[in-house]
C-alpha positions in Angstrom: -5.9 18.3 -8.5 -4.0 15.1 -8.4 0.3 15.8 -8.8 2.8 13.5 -9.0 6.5 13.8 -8.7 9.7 11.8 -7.4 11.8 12.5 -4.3 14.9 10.8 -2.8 14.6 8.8 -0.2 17.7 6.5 1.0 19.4 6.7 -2.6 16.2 5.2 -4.4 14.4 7.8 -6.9 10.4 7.5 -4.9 7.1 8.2 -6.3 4.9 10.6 -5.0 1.2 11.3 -5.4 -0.6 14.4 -3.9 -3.7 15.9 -3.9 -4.5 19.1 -2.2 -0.8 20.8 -3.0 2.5 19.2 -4.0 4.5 17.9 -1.1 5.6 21.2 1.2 2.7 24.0 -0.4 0.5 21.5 1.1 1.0 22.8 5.0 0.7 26.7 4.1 -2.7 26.5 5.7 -3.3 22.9 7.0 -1.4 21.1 9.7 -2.9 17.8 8.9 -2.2 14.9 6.4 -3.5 11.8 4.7 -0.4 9.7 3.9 -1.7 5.9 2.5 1.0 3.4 3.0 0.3 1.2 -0.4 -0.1 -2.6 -0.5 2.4 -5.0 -3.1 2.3 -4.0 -5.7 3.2 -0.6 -4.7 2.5 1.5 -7.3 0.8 4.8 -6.4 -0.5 4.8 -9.7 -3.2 2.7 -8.5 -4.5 4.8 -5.9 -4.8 8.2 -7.8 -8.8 7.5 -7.8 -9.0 6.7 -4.0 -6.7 9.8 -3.2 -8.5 12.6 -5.2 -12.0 11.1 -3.7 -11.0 10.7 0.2 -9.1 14.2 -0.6 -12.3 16.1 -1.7 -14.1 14.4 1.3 -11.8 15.3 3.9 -10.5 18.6 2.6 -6.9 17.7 3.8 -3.7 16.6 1.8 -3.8 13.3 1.1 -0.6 11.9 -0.4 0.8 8.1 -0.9 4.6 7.2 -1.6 5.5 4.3 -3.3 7.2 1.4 -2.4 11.1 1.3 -3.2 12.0 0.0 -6.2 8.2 -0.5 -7.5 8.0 2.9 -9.4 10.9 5.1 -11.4 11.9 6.6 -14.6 15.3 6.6 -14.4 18.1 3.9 -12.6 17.9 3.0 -8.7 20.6 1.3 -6.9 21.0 -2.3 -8.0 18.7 -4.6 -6.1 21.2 -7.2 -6.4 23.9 -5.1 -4.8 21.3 -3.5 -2.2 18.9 -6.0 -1.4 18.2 -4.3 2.1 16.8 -1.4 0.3 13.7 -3.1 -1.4 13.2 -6.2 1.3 10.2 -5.9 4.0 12.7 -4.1 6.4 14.1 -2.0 3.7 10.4 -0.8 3.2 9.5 0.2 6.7 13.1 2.0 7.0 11.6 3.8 3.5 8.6 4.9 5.1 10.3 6.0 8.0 12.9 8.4 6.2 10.2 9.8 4.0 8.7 11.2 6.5 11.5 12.8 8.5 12.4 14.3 5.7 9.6 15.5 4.3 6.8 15.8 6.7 7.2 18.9 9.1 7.3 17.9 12.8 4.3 19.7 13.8 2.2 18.2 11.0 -0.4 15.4 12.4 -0.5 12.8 10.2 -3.3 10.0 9.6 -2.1 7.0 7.7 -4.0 4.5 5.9 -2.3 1.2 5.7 -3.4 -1.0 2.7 -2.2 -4.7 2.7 1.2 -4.8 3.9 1.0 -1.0 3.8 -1.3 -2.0 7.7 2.4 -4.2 8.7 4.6 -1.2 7.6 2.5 0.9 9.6 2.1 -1.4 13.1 7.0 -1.9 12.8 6.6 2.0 12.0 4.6 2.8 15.3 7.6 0.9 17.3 9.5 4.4 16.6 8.6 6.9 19.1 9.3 9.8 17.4 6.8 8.6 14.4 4.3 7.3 17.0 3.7 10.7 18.7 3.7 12.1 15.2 1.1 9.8 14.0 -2.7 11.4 14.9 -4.7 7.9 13.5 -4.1 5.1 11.5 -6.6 3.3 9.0 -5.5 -0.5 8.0 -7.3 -1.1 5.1 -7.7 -5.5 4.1 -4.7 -5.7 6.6 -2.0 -8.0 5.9 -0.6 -8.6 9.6 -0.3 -11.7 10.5 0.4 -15.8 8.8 0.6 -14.2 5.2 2.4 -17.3 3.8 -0.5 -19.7 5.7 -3.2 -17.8 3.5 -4.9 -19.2 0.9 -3.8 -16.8 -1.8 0.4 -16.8 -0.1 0.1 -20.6 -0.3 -0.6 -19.9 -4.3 2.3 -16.8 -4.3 4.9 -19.8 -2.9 3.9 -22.1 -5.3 3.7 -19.8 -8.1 7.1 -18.0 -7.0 9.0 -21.4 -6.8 8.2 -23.1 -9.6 6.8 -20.4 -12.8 8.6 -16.7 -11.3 10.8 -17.0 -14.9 7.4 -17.9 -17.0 5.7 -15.0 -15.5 8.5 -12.3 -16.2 9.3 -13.7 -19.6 5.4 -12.5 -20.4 5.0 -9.8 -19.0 9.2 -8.9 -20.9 7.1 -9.9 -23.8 3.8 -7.9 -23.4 6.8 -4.6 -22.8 8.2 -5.2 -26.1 5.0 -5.0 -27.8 4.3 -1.9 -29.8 2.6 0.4 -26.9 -0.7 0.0 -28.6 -1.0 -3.7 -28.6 0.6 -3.7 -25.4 -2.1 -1.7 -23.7 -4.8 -3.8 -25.9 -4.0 -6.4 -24.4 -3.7 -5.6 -20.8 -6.9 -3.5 -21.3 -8.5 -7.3 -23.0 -7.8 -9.0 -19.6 -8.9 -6.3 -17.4 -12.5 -6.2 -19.4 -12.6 -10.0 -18.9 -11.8 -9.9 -15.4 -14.3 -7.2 -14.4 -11.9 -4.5 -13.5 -11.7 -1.2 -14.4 -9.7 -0.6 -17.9 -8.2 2.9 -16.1 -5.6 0.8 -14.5 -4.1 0.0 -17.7 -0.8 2.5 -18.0 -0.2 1.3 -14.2 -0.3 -2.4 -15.1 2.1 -1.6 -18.0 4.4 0.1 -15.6 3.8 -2.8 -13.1 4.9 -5.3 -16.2 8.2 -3.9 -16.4 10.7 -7.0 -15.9 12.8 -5.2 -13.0 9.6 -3.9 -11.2 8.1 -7.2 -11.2 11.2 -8.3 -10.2 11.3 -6.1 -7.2 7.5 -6.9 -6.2 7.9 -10.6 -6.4 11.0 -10.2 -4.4 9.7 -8.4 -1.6 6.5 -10.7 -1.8 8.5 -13.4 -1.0 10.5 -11.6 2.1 6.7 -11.7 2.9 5.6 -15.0 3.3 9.1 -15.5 5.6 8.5 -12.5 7.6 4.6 -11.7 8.6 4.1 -14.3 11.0 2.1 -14.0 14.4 0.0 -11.3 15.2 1.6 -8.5 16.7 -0.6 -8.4 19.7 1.4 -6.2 22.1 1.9 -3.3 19.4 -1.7 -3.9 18.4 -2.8 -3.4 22.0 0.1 -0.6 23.0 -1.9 1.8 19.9 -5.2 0.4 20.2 -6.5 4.2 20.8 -5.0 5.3 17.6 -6.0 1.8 14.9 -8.8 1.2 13.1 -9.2 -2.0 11.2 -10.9 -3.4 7.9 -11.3 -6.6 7.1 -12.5 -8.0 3.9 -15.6 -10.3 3.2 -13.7 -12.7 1.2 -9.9 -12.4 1.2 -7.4 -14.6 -0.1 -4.4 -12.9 1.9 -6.3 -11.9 5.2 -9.0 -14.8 5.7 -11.7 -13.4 8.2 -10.5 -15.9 10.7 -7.5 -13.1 11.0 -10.0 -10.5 11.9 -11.6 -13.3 14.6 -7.5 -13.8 15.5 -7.3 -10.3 16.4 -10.6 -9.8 18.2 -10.0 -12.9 20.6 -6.6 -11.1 21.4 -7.5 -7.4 21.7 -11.6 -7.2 22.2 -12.1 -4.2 21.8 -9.7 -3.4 18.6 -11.5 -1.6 16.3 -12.1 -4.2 13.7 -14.8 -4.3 10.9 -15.5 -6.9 8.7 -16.8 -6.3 5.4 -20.3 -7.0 4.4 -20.1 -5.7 1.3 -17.7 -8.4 -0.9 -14.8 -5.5 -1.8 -11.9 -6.9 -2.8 -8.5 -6.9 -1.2 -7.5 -5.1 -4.4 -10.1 -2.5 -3.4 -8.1 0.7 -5.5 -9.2 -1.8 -8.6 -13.0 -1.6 -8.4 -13.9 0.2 -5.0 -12.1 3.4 -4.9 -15.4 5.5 -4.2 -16.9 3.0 -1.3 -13.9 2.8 0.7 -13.1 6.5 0.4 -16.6 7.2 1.9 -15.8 4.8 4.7 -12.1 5.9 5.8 -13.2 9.9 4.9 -16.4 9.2 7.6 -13.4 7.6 10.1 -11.2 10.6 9.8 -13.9 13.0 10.1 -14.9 11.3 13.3 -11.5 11.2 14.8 -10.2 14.8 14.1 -13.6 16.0 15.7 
């Protein structure tokens, strides 16, 4: 049920997953949508588990686009020469043209924001047009607010400063690898870290030296950018967000979720009692579809 595809979108060749009919076929006889906003790395690759399960739970389309610049075949505009079209900005004005162009006005859309994907979606609701358009929004592990303060951006700085070079001479190496050993070894790491082994062709993707390159770039625009919490846009669309925080987080300590409750009381925020990890599309595809499929439910009623 799952397709997958590329459309343009601002020059840059974007990655498309859909489930439930491929991109316009999908509003023949629905006049809703699922659209998840993906974290960094933005590969949609990782969230083909999550999007078939919350689809076949909600019985709408559910698609996700990928980040520009994290996922293509064939060349995209230099990211040297057009650094405004992979940045944090460059990413919400990507989000923002894919759906103009491809969603039909009369469509009501629910997004899920995951990580950043939750900051896209908060700068995207500033647009009036999109707000209106917008029926709910999910912000999964929500990367909002102090992102470089966090434990794990703290590590990102660090690691970024001083080892960025080490890290894509590796993963140059691990490409050039026959495809077997290549895939071995990724598949090695993944069984000794606990995840699951079906992520392996997206982590190969994700090792390509100018995708890294791209992710670690707009990582970085990260740490500079998501600063305080956006409490008047959190407040303005209170109506229409729903948050999840998790347990243990590295990038959105639960003193974030106390940060936003102190601000806006009756946001609704839920913290995680059940230790998923930010990296939820990893490990936790089934749980979180049941809990964002039970949210949708309950809002289109």
């Amino acid at each position: 049920m799952v397709q997958t595809g590329y459309v343009e979108v601002r020059s840059v060749p974007t990655r498309v997953v859909t489930c439930g009919g491929w991109m316009q076929e999908a509003f023949v006889d629905q006049k809703d949508l699922v659209l998840i906003i993906t974290g960094n790395p933005g590969l949609t690759a990782y969230y083909e588990e999550f999007i078939e399960m919350l689809h076949n739970d909600v019985k709408m389309p559910v698609w996700a686009v990928c980040h520009a610049g994290h996922e293509f075949e064939d060349k995209i505009p230099c990211p040297k020469a057009n650094p405004d079209l992979y940045n944090l900005e460059g990413q919400i004005e990507h989000k923002v043209e894919f759906i103009k162009r491809y969603v039909p006005p009369e469509v009501k859309i629910h997004l899920i924001g995951h990580s950043v994907g939750s900051y896209i979606i908060l700068k995207m609701l500033k647009n009036k047009m999109l707000s209106h358009h917008v029926h709910m929004n999910y912000l999964l592990f929500p990367a909002i607010e102090r992102i470089g303060a966090s434990p794990n951006g703290k590590f990102f700085t660090f690691m970024n400063n001083y080892f960025h070079w080490i890290i894509v001479l590796l993963a140059s190496f691990v490409t050039m690898l026959p495809t077997p050993i290549g895939r071995g070894l990724v598949r090695g790491w993944f069984l000794i870290d606990g995840t699951h082994p079906k992520n392996v062709t997206a982590t190969m993707q994700l090792l390509r030296p100018q995708i890294l390159k791209n992710i670690f770039s707009l990582a970085a625009d990260e740490m500079e950018s998501i600063l305080e919490l956006d409490v008047e846009t959190v407040d303005q669309h209170k109506d229409k967000l729903r948050f999840y925080y998790g347990q243990i987080d590295g990038w959105c300590p639960l003193t974030y979720y106390d940060n936003l409750k102190e601000n806006v009381p009756d946001a609704r925020a839920h913290a995680c009692t059940n230790g998923y990890r930010h990296a939820f599309v990893l490990n936790y595809s089934r749980p979180m579809a049941d809990i964002v499929s039970k949210w949708i439910k309950e809002h289109k009623m």
